[in-house]
BAFI-3210 file (N, C-alpha, C; in Angstrom, 3 decimals, decimal comma, padded with zeros to 6 digits):
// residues 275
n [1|2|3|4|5|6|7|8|9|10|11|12|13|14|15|16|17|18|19|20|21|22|23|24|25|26|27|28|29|30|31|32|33|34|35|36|37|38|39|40|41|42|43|44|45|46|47|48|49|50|51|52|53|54|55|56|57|58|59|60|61|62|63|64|65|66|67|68|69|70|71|72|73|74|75|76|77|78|79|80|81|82|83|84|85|86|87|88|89|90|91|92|93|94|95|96|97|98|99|100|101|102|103|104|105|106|107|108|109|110|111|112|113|114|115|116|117|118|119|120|121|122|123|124|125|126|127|128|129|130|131|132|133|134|135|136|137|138|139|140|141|142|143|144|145|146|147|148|149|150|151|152|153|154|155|156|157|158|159|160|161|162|163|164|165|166|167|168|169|170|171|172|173|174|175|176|177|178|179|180|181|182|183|184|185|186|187|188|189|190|191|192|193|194|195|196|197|198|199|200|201|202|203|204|205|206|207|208|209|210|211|212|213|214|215|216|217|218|219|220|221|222|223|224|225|226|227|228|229|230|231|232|233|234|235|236|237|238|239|240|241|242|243|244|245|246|247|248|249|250|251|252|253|254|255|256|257|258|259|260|261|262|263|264|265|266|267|268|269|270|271|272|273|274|275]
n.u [000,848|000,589|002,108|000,695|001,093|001,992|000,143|001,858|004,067|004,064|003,950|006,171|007,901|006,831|007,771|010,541|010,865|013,229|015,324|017,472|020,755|023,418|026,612|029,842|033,036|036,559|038,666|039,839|039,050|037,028|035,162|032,123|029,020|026,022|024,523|022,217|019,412|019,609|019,227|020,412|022,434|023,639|025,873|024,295|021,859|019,908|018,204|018,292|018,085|019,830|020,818|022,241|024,916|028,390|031,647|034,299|037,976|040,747|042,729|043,860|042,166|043,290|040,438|039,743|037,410|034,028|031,349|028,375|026,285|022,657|020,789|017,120|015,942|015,900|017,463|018,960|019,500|021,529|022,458|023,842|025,305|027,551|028,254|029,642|031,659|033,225|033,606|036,028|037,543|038,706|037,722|036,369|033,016|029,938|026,100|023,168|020,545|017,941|015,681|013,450|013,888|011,919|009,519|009,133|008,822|009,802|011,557|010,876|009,610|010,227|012,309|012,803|014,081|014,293|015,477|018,182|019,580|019,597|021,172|023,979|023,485|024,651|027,281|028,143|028,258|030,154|032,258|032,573|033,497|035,227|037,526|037,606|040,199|040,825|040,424|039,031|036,389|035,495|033,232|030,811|028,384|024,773|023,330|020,417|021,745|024,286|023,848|023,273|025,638|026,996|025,697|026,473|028,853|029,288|028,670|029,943|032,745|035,628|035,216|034,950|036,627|037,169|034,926|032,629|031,137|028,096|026,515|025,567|022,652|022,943|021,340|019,036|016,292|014,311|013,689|012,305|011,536|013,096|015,608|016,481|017,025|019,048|021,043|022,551|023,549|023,133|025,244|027,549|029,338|030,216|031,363|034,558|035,779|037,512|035,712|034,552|033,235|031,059|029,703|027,398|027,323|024,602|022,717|020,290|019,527|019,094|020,083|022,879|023,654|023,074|025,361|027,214|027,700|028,180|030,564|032,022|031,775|033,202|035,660|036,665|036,591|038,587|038,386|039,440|038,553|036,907|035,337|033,858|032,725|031,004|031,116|028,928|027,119|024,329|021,897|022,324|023,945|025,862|024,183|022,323|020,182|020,112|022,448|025,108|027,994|029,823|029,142|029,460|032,336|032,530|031,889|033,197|035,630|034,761|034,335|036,937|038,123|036,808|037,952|040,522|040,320|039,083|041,393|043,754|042,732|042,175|044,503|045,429|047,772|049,142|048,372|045,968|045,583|045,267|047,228]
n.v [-001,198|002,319|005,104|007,968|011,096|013,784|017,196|018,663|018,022|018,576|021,249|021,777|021,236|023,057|025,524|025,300|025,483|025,544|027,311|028,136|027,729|028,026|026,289|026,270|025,341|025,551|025,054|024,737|020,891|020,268|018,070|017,395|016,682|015,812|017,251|015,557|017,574|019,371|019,653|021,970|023,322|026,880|029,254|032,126|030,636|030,243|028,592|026,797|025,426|023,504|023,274|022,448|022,636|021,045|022,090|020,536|021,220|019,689|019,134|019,861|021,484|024,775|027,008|030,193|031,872|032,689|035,183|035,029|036,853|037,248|039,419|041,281|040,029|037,346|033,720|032,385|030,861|032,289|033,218|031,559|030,394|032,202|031,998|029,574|030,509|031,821|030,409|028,724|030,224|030,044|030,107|029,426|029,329|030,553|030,891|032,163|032,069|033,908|034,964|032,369|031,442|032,201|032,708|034,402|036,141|037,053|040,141|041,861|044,982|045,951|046,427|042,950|042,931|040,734|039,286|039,741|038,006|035,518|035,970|036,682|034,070|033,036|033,981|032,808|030,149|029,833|030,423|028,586|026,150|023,413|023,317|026,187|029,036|029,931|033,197|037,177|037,153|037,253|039,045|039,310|041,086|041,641|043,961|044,975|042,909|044,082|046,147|044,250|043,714|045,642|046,110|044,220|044,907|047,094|046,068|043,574|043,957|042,883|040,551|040,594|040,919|042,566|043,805|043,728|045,078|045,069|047,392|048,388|048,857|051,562|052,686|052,739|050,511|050,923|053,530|056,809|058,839|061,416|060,420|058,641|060,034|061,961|060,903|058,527|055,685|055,087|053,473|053,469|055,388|054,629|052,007|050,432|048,562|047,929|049,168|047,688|049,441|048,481|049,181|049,890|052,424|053,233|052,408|053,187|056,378|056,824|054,864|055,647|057,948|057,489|055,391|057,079|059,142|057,534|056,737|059,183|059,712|057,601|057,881|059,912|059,533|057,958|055,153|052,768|052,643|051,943|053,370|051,769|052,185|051,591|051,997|052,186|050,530|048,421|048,453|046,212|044,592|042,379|040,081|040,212|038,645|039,721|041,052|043,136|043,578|044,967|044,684|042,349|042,478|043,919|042,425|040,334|041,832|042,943|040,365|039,931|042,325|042,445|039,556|040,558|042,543|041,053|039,292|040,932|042,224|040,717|039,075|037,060|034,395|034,496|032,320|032,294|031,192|031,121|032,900]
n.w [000,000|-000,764|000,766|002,422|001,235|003,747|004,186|004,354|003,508|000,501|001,029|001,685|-000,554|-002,384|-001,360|-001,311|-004,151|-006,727|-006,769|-008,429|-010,006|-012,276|-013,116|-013,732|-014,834|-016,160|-019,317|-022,345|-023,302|-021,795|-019,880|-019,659|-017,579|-015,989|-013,474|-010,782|-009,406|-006,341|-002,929|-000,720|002,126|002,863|003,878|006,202|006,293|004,717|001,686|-001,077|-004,423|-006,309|-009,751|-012,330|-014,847|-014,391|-015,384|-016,051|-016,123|-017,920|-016,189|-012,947|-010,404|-007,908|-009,343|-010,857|-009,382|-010,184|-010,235|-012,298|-013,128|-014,174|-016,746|-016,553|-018,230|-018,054|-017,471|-019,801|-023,252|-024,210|-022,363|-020,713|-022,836|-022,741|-020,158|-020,687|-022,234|-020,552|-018,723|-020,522|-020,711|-018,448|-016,017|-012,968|-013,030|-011,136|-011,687|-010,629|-010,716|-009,875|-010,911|-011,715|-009,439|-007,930|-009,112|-010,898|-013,587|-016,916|-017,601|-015,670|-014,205|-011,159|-009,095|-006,776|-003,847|-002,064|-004,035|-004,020|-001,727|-002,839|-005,012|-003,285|-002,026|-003,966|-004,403|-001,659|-002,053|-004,461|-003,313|-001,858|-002,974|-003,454|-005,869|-006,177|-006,031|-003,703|-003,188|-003,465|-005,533|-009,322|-010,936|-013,423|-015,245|-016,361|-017,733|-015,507|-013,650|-012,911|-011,100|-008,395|-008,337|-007,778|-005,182|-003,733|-004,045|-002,512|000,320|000,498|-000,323|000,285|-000,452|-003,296|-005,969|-008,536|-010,986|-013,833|-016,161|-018,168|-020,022|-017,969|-014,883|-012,932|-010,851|-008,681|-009,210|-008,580|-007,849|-007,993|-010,822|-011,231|-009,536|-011,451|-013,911|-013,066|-010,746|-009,398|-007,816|-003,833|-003,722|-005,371|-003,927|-001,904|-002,908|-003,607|-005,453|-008,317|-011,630|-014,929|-017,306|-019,894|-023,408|-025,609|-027,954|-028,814|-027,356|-025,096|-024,036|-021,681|-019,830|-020,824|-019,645|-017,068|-016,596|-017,153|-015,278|-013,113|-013,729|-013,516|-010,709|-009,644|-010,810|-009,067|-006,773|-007,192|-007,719|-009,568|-012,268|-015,571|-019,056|-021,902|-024,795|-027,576|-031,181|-033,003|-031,988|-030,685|-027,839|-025,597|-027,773|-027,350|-028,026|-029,344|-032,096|-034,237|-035,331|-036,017|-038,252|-036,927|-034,925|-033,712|-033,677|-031,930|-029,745|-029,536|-028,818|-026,577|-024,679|-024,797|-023,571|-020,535|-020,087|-019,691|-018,000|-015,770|-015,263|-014,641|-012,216|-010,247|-010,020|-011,690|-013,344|-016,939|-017,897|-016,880|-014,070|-010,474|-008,393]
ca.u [000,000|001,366|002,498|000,002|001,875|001,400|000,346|003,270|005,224|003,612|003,903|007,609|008,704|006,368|007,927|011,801|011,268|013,596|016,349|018,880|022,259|024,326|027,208|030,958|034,376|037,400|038,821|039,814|039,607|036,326|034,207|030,569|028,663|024,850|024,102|020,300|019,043|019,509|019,151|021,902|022,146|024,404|025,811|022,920|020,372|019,309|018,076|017,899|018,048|021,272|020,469|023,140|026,391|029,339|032,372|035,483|039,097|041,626|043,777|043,466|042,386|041,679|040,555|039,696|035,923|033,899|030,214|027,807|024,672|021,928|019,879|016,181|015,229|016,195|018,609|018,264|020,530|022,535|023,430|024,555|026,942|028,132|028,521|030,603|032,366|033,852|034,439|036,392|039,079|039,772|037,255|034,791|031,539|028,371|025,592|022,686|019,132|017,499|014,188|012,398|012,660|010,877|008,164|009,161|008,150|010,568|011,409|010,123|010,336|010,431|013,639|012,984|014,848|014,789|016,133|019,572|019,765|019,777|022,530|024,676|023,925|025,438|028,404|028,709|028,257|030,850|033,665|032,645|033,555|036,783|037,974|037,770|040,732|040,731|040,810|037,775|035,997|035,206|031,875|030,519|026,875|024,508|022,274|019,840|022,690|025,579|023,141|022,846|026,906|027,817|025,416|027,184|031,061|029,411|028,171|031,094|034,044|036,408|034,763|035,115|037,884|036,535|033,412|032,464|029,172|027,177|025,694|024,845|021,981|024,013|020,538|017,993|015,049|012,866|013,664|011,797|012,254|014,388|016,647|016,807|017,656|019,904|021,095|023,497|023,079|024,262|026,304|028,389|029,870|030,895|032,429|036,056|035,651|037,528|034,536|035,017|031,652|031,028|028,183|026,911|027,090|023,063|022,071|019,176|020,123|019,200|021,931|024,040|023,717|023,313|026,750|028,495|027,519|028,712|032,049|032,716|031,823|033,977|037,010|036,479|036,686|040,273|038,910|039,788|037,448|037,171|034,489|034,235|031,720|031,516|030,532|027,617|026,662|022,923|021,770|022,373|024,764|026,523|023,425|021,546|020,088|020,554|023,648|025,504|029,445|030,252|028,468|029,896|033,785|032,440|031,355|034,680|036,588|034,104|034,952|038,565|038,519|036,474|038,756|041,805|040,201|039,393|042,586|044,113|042,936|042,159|045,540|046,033|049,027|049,067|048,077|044,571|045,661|045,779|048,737]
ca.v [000,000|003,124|005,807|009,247|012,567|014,440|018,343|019,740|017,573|019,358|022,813|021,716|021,334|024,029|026,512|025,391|025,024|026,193|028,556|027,947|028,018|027,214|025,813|025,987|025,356|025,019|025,859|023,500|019,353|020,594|017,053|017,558|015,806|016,847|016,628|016,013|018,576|018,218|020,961|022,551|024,469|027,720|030,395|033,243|029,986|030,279|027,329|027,023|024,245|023,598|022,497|022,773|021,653|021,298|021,492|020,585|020,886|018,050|019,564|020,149|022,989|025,215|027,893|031,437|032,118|034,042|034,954|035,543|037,501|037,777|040,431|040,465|038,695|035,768|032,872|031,254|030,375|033,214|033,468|029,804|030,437|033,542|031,773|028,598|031,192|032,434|028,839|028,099|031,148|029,221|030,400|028,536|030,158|030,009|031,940|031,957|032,043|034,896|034,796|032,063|030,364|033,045|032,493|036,179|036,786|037,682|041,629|042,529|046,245|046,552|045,337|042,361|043,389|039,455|038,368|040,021|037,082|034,788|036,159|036,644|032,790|032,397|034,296|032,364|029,043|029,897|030,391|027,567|025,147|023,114|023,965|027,634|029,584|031,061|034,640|037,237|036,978|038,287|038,767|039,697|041,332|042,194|044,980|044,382|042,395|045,068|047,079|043,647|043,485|046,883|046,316|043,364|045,124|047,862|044,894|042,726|044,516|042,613|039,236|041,032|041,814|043,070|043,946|043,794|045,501|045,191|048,015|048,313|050,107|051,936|053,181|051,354|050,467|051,405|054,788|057,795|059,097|062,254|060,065|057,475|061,022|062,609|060,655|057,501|054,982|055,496|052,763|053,936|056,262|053,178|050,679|050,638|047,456|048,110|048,854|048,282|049,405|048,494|049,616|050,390|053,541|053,531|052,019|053,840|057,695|057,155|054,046|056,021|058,874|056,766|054,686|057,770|059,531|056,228|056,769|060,082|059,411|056,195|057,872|061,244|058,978|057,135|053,695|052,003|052,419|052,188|052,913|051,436|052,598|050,490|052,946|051,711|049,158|048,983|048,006|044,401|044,399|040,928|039,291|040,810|037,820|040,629|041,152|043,286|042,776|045,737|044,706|041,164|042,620|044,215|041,328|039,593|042,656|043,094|039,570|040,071|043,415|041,688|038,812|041,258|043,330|040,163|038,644|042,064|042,926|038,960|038,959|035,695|034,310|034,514|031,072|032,077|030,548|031,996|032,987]
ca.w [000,000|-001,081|001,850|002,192|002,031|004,504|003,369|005,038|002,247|-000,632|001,141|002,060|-001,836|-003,257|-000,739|-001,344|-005,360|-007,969|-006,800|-009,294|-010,047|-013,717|-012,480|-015,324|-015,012|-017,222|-020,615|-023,925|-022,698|-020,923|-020,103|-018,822|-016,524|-015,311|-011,842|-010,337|-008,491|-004,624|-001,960|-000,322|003,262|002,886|005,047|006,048|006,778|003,058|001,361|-002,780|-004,817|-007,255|-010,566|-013,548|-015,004|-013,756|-016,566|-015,455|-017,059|-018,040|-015,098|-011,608|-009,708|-008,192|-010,647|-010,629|-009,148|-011,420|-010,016|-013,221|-013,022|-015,921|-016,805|-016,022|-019,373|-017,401|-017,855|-021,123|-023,987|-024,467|-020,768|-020,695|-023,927|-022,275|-019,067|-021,614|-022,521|-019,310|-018,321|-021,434|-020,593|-017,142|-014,787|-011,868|-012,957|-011,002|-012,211|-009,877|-011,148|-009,335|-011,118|-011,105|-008,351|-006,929|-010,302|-011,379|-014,866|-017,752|-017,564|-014,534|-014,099|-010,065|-008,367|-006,076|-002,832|-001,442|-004,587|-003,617|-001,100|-003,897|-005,532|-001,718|-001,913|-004,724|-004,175|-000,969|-002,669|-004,997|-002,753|-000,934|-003,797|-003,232|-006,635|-006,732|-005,999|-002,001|-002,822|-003,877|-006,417|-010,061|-011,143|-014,885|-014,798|-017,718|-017,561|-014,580|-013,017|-012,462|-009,973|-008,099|-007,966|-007,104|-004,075|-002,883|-003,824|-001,189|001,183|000,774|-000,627|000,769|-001,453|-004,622|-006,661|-009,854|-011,693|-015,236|-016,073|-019,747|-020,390|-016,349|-014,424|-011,840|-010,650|-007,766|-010,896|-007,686|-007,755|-008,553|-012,177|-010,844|-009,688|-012,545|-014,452|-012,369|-009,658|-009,090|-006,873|-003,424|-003,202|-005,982|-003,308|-000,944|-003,361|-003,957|-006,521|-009,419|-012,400|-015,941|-017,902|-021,388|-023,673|-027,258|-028,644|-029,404|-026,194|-024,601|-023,114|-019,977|-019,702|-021,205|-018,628|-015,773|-016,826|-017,188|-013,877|-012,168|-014,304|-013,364|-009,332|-008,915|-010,843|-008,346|-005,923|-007,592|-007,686|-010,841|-013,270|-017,193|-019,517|-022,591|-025,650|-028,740|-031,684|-034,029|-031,234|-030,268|-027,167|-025,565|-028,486|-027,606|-027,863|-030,462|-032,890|-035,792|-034,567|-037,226|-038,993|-036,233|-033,047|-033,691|-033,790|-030,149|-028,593|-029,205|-028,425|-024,964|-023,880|-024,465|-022,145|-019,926|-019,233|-019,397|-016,633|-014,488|-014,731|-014,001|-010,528|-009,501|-010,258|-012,324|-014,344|-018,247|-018,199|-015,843|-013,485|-009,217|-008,243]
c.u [000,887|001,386|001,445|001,089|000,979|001,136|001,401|004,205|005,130|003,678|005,362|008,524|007,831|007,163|009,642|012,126|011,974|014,482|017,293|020,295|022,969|025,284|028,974|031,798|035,187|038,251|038,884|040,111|038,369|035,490|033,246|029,996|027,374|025,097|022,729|020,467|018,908|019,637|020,769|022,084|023,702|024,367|024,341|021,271|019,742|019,008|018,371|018,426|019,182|020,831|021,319|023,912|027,284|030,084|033,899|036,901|039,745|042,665|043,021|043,140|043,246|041,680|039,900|038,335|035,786|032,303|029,608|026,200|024,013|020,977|018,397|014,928|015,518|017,163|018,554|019,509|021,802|023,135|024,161|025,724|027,865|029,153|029,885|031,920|033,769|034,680|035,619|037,416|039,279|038,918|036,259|033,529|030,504|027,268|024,070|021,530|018,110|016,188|012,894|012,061|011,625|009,538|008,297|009,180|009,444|010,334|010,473|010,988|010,631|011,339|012,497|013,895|015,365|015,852|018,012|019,938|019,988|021,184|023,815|024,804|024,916|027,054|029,376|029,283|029,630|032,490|033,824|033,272|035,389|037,731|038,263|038,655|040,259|041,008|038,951|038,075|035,764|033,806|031,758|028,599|026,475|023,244|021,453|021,335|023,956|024,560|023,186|024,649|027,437|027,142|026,065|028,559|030,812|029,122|029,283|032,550|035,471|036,448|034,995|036,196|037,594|035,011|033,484|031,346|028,748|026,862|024,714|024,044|022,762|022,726|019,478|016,622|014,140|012,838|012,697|012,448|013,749|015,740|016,990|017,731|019,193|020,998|022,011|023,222|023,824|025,111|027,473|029,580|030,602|031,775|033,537|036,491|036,390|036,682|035,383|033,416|031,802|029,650|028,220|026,798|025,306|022,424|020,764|020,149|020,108|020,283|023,042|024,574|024,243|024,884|027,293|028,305|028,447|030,171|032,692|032,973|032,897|035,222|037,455|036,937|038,038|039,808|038,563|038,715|037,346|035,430|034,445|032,925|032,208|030,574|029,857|026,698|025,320|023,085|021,832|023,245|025,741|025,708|022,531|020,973|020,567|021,905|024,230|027,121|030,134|030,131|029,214|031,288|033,847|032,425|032,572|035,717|035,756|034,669|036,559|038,715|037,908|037,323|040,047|041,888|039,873|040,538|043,750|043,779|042,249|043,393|046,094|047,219|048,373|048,076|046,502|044,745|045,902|046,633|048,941]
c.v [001,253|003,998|006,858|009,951|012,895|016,113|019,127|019,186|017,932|020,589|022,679|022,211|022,215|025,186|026,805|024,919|025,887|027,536|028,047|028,337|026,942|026,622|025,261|026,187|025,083|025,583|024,643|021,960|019,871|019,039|017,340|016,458|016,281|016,241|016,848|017,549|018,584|019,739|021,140|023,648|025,313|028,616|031,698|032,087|030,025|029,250|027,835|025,687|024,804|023,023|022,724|021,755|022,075|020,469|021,431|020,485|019,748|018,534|019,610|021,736|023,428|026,264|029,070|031,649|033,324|034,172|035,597|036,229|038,234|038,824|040,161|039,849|037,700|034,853|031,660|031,167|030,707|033,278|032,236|029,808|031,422|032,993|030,402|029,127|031,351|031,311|028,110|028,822|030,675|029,400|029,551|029,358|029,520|031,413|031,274|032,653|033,009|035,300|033,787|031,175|031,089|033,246|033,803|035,878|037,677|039,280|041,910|044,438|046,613|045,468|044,378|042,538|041,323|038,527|038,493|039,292|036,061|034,879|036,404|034,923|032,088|032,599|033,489|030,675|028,802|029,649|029,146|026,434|024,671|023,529|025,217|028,130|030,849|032,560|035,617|037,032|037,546|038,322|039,924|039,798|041,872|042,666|045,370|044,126|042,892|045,825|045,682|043,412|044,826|046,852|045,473|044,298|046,387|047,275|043,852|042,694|043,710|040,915|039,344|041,301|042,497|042,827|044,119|044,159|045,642|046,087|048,463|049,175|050,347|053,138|052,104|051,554|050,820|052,686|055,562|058,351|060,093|061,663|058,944|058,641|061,047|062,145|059,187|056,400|054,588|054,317|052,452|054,839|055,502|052,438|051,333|049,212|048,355|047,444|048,454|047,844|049,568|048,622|050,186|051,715|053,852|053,088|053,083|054,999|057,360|055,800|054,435|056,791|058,214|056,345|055,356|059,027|058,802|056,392|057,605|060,049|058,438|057,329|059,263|060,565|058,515|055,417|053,503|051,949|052,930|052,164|052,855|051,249|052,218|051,328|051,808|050,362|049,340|048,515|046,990|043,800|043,182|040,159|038,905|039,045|038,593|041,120|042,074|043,114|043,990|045,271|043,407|041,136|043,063|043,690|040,677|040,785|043,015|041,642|039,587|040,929|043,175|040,832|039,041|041,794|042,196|039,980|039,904|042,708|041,639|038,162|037,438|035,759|034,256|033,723|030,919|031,344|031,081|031,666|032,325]
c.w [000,000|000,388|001,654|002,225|002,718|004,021|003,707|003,780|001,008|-000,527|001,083|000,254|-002,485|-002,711|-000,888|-003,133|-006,245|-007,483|-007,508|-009,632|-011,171|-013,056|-013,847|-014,657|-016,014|-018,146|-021,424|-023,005|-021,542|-021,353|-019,045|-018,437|-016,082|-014,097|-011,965|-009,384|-007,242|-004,041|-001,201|000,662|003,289|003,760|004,518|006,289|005,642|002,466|-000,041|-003,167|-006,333|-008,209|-011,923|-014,188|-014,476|-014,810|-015,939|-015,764|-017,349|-016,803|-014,091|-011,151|-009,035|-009,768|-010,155|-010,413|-009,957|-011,013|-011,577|-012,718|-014,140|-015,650|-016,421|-017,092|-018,811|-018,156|-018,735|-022,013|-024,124|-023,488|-020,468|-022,169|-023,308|-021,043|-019,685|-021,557|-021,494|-018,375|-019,206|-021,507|-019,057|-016,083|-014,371|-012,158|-011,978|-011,403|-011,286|-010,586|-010,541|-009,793|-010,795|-010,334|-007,865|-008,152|-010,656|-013,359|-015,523|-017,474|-017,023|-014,279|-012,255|-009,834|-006,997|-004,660|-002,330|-002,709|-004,671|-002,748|-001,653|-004,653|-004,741|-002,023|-002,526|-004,818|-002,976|-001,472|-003,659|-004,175|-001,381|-001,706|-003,584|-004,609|-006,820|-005,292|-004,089|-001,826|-003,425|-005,253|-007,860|-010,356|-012,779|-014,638|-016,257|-016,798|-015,991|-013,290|-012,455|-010,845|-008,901|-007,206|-007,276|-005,393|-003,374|-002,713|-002,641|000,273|001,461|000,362|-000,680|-000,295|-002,628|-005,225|-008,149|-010,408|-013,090|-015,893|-017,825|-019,347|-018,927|-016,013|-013,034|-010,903|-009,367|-009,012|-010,020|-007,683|-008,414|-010,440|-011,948|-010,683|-010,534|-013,407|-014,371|-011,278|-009,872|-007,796|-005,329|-003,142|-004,172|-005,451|-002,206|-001,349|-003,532|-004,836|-007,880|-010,820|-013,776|-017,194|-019,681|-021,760|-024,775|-027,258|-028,765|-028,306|-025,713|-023,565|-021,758|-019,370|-019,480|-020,043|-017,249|-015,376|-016,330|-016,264|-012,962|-012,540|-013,315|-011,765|-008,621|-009,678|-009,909|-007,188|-006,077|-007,307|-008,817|-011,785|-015,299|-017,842|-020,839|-023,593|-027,161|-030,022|-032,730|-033,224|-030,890|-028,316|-027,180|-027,226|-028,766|-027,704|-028,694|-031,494|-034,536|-035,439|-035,808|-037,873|-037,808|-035,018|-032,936|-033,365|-031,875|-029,429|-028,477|-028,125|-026,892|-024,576|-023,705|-023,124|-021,015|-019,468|-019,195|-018,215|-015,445|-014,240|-014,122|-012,317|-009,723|-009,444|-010,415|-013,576|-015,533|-018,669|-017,835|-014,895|-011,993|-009,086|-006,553]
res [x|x|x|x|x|x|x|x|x|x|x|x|x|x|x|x|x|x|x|x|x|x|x|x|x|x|x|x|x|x|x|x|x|x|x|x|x|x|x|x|x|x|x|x|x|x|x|x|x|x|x|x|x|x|x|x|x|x|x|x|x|x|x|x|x|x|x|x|x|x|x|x|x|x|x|x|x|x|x|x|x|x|x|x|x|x|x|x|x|x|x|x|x|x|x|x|x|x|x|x|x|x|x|x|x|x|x|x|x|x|x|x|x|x|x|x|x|x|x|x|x|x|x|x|x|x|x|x|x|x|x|x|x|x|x|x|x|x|x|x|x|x|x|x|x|x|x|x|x|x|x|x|x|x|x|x|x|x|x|x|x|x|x|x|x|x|x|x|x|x|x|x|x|x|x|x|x|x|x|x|x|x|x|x|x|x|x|x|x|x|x|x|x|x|x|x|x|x|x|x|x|x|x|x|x|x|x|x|x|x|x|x|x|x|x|x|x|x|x|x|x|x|x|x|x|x|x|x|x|x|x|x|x|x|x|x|x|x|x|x|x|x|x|x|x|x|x|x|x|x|x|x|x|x|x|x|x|x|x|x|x|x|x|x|x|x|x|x|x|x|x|x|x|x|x]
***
């Protein structure tokens, strides 16, 4: 005779379903492996459920932690080549799912405040991994996802060693218009993360503005920051499906400066490798 659940066992897994997390390591001689999905108790008392791959080199570790964070189109093809990508120049990626476990809905326009606990997890999760490299971390953010990192590099500073921002909102998306305008976000005035912000030429003004507010504040300040404008580029420009014979030369030439500026202040050998 079969067992009853009890309803606590149907509230139990509706209530702890679907926090996610991609999960890449490596570079060339990368062999994959899925894992099931199994729960997982992290610092902060946080629960979420792990569900990815895990790619792992023909060598040993460790390797250089790399937190990823997607925009709030959510984490779909492009963010998983992106995330390949990043694993395939030497780094431990995890990229932490921040939508739906929480059932959030493609391009949501109000920030989530709890889902910044999600992405904390993941950062912790990351440097928990016996493979990855005992120092901070780098992290690569698109759109959405830079505002998500700069709050941690003012929250955990000390975890971070570099930032890499697409096309970043350097704005709280909760804000008032005035300050979406005018205004910066204050924890642009806290970090000491070296930034380095890339972004299309055609992108949307108020990006643009925003970006280059955030520029001028962090280098007023003297911490490390580059910004980097790709002329004829549109918006979301590495991603584009119409992609054009220009935006395509960007996207290479953005991941290059991208994993020039990680390995630059995560301070890895030639090879990617911690020192």
């Amino acid at each position: 005779m079969a067992a009853r659940k009890t309803p606590g066992e149907d509230h139990e897994k509706t209530r702890h379903r679907g926090r996610h997390l991609s999960i890449g390591a490596g570079r060339a001689g990368l062999r994959r492996r899925r894992r099931r999905t199994e729960q997982d108790h992290h610092p902060g008392r946080r629960r979420f459920r792990r569900a990815g791959r895990d790619r792992h080199p023909a060598g040993k570790g460790p390797f250089p932690p790399l937190l990823f964070i997607h925009a709030k189109r959510g984490y779909e093809g492009d963010e998983r080549a992106h995330v390949r990508e990043l694993a395939e120049q030497g780094f431990l990626v995890v990229a932490p799912d921040w939508q739906s476990g929480r059932f959030i809905e493609r391009w949501p326009s109000a920030h989530n405040p709890d889902t910044e606990m999600d992405v904390e997890a993941g950062l912790d999760y990351l440097k928990s991994l016996p493979n990855a490299c005992k120092q901070p971390v780098g992290i690569v953010g698109l759109s959405r996802g830079p505002y998500y990192a700069i709050r941690l590099a003012a929250k955990r500073g000390n975890d971070i060693a570099a930032i890499v921002s697409y096309y970043g909102h350097m704005q709280n998306p909760n804000a008032p218009e005035p300050d979406q305008l005018f205004r910066i976000a204050p924890e642009i005035m806290q970090l000491a993360t070296p930034i380095l912000y890339l972004i299309g030429e055609q992108d949307y003004e108020l990006r643009r503005m925003n970006g280059g507010r955030a520029f001028y504040a962090l280098w007023e300040r003297g911490v490390p920051v580059e910004y980097q404008v790709y002329p004829m580029a549109r918006r979301a420009f590495d991603f584009r499906p119409d992609q054009t014979p220009e935006e395509k030369i960007a996207t290479r030439h953005a991941r290059e400066r991208a994993k020039n500026w990680l390995a630059q202040w995560m301070k890895l050998t030639p090879e990617m490798r911690c020192q």
